[in-house]
Legacy VTK file of the C-alpha trace (Angstrom):
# vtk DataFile Version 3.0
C-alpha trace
ASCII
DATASET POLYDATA
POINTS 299 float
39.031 -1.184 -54.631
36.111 0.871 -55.727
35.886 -1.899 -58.908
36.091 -5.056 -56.658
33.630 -3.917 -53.930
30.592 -4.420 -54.656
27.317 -2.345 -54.216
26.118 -1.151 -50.908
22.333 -2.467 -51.568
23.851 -6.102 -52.427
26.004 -6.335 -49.897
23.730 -5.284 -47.277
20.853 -7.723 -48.608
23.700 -10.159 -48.708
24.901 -8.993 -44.416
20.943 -9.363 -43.212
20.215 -12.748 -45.420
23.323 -14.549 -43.475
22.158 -13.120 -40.370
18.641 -14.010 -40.243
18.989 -17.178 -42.242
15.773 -15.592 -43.992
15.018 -13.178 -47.440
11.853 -12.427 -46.236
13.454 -11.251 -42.032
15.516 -9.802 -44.063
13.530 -7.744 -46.271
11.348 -7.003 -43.088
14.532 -5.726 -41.241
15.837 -3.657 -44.422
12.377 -2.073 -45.310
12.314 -4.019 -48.493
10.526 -6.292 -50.577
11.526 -10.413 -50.524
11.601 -10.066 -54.136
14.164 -6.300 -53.841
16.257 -8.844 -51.477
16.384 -11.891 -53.702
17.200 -9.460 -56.737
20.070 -7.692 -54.557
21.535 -11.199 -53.875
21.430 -12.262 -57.275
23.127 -9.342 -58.507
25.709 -10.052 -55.738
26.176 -13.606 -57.135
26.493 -12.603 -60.711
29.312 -10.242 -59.362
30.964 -12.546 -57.766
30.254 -15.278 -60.131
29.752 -17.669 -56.765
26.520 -18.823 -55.652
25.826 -17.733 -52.261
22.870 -19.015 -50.755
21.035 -22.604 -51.383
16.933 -21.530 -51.616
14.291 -24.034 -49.561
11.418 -23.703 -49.018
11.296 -21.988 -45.828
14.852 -20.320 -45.739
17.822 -19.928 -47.076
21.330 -21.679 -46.334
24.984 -20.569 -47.006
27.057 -22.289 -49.264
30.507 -22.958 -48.762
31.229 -20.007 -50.252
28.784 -17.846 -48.418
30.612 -19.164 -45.055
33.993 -17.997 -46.553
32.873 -14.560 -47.156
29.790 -14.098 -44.007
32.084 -14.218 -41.337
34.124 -10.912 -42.411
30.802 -9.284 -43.758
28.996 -9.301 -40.518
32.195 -8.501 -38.365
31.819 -5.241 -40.931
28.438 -4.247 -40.165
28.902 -4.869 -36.458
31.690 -2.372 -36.390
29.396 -0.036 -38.072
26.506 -0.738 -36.127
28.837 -0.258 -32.988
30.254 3.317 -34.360
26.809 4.496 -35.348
25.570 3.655 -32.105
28.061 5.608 -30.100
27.944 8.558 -32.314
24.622 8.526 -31.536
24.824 8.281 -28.117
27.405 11.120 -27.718
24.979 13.357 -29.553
21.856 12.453 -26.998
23.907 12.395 -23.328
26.529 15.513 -24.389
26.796 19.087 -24.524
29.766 20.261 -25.686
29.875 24.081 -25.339
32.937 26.505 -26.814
32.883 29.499 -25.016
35.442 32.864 -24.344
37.444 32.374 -21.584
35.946 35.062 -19.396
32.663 34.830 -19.569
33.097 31.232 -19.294
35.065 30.865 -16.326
33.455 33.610 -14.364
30.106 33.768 -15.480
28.934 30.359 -17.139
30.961 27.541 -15.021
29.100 28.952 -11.675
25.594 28.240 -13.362
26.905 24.965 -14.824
25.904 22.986 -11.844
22.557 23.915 -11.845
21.759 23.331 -15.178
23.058 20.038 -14.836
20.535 19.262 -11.795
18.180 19.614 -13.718
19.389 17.637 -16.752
20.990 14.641 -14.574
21.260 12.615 -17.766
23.248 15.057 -19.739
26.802 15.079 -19.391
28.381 19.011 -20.055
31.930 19.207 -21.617
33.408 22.729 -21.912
36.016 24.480 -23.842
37.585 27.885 -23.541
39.472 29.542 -26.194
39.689 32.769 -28.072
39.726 30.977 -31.358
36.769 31.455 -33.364
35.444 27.880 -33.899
33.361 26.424 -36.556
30.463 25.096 -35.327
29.225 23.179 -38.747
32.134 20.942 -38.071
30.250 19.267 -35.180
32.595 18.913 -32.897
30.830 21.457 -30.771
27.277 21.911 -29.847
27.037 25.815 -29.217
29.658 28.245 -28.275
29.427 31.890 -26.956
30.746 34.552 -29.148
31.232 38.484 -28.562
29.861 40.022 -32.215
26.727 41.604 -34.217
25.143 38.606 -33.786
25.452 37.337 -37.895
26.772 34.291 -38.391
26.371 32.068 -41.781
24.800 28.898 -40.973
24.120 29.744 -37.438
20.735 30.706 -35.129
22.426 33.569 -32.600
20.256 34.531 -29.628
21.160 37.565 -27.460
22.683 36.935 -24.519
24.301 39.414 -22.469
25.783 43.351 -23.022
29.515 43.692 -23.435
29.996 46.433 -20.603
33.061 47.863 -19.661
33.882 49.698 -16.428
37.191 50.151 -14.434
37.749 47.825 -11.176
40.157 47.900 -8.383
41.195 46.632 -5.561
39.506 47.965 -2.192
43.044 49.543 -1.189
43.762 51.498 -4.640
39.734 52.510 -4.155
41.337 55.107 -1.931
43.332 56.753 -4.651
40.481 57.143 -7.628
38.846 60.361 -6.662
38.234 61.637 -10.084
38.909 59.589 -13.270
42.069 61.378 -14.329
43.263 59.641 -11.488
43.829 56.436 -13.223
45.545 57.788 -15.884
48.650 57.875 -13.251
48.266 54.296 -12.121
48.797 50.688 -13.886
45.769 50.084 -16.605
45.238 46.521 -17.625
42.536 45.382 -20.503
41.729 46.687 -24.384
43.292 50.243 -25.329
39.985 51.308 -27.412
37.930 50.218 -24.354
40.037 52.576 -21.835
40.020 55.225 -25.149
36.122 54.842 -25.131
35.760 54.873 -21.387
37.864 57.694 -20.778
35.853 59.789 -23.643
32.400 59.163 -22.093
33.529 60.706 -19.124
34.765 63.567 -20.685
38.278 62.790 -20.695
38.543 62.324 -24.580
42.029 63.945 -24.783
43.583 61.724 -22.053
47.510 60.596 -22.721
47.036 57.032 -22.192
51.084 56.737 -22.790
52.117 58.303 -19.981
51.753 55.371 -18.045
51.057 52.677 -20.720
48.551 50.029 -20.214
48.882 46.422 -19.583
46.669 44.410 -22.856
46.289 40.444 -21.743
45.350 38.182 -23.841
42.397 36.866 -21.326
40.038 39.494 -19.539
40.216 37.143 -16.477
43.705 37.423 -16.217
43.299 41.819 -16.317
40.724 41.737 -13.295
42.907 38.713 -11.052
45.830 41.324 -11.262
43.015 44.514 -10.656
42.068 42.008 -7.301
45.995 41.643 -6.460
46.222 45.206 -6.648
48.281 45.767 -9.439
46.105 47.981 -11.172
42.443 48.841 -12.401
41.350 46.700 -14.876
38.490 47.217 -17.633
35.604 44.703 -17.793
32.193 43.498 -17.501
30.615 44.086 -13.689
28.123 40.949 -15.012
31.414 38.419 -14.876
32.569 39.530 -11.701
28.976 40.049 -9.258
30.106 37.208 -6.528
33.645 39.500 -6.469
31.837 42.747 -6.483
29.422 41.397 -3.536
31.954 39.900 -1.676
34.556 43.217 -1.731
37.464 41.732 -3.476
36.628 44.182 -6.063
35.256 47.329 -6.341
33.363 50.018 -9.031
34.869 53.134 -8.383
32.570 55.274 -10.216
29.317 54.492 -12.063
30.066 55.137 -15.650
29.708 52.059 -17.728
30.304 51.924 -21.424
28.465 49.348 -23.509
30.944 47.827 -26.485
29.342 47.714 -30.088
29.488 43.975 -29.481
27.481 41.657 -27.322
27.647 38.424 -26.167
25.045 35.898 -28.045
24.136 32.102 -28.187
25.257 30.115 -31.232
24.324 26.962 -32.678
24.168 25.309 -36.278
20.612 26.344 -37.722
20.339 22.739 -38.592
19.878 21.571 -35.208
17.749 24.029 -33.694
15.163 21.817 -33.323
17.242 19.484 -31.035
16.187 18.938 -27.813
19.327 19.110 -25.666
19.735 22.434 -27.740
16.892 23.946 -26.634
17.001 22.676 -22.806
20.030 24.556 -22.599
19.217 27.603 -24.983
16.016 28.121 -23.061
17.815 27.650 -19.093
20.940 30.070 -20.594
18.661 32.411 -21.923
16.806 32.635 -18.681
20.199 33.269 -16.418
21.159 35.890 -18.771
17.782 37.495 -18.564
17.901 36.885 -14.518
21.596 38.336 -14.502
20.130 41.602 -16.062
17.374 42.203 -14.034
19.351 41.686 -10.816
21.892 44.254 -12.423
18.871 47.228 -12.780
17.354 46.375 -9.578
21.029 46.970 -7.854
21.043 50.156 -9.580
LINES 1 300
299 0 1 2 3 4 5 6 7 8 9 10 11 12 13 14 15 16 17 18 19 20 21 22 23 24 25 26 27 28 29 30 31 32 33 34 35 36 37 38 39 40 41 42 43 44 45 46 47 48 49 50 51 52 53 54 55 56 57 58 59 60 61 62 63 64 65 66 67 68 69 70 71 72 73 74 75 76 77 78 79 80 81 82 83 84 85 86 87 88 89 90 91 92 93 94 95 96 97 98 99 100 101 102 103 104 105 106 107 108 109 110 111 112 113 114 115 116 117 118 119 120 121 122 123 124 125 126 127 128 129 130 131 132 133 134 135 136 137 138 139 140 141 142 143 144 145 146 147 148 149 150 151 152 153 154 155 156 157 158 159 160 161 162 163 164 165 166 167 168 169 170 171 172 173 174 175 176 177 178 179 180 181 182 183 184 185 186 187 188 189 190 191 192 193 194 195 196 197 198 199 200 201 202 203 204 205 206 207 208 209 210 211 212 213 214 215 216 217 218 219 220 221 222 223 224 225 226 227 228 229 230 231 232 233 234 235 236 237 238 239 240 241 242 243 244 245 246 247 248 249 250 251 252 253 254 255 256 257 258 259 260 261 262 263 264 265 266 267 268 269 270 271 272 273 274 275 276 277 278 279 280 281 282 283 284 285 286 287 288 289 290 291 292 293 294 295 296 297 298
């Protein structure tokens, strides 16, 4: 097929000519010369070894065999012009966002509605998963990862801490009096977390397997069974504020450990400079900073 089809240029010289019934509208529409139109066509008949167009004066008219062949060109280029124009379209009105479960469902999805007040126009579409997706493959926009903040191809901008602190339910409050006291009651959440936890407050030679832990695969899932009370779970007081505030879960004591890790903003470095981007990166970046503060004044 590669040897029958002719080249792009001709054809599309060939697609605006039959159109526009006109080398020079055409040449206007294809930012070309008459003359770089006329030359494409000819090319196109040589090819073809058909002529394609009769020359007057003032236009140009298909011949017979430029009928047989226009109707399936321009059917072609409409189909084009149709795809480009929706692939363009999705890229102006939607923000597709991959993001970690957690911070996602308890932190981002409350804010969502606001941003979107603001940005009527703009239609959001969300994704959780744990999967580290490639954002160069544009099916995504930006996505929230947990890490150093390096990532090839990618602008990263610092989002929130990674803290880590028990929480219970109000009823097992009763029970924690010291720390060690946990270590006789259900744990859920990440085994190096509870390790590091336990260490900072001066528990470093705790037997975590005396009553084993509970590791889910979602940090959500850890804190709904903490708020059930099945347990304490490990996790980030940010996430859970509006749980915090309302009672359904509680700090017991006021060490928090800060992962190695931290939460950042990622997008492809090649479209940094688009503007539904950097609406979002700069209303994000503003929650996270307003999230903080209202964190330190509490404190």
């Amino acid at each position: 097929m590669s040897k029958v089809l002719p080249p792009l240029p001709a054809i599309r010289a060939f697609e605006a000519a039959a159109r526009l019934g006109s080398f020079t509208r055409a040449a206007d529409e294809l930012h070309m010369t008459q003359a770089a139109v006329s030359y494409q066509i000819k090319q196109l008949e040589r090819r073809l070894g058909l002529g394609l167009f009769h020359r007057q004066p003032r236009q140009v008219v298909l011949t017979p065999a430029g009928h047989r062949l226009a109707p399936a060109v321009l059917d072609a280029f409409k189909q084009l012009r149709t795809a480009f124009a929706q692939a363009i379209e999705r890229v102006e009105t939607e923000l597709a966002i991959t993001a970690l479960p957690t911070i996602a469902s308890a932190w981002l999805v409350p804010r969502l509605g606001a941003f979107q007040l603001t940005h009527p126009r703009l239609a959001v579409r969300l994704d959780t998963t744990v999967e580290l997706v490639d954002l160069n493959r544009g099916e995504f926009d930006v996505g929230i990862r947990i890490g150093a903040g390096e990532w090839p191809g990618l602008d990263a901008d610092f989002l929130l801490p990674s803290l880590f602190t028990p929480l219970c339910s109000p009823a097992l409050r009763e029970r924690l009096r010291t720390p060690a006291d946990m270590l006789a009651l259900p744990r859920f959440g990440r085994e190096r977390w509870w390790r590091a936890w336990f260490a900072a407050a001066g528990l470093a030679d705790a037997e975590l397997t005396t009553k084993p832990g509970v590791e889910l695969d979602v940090e959500q899932h850890a804190v709904t069974a903490a708020i059930a009370g099945h347990g304490v779970a490990l996790s980030s007081p940010l996430f859970f504020e509006q749980d915090i505030a309302a009672g359904r879960l509680l700090q017991p004591f006021e060490l928090v450990v800060r992962d190695q890790r931290d939460y950042w903003l990622t997008y492809p470095t090649t479209l940094r400079t688009s503007e539904k981007i950097r609406a979002f990166r700069a209303w994000l970046l503003a929650q996270a900073a307003a999230c903080c503060q209202e964190r330190q004044d509490a404190r």
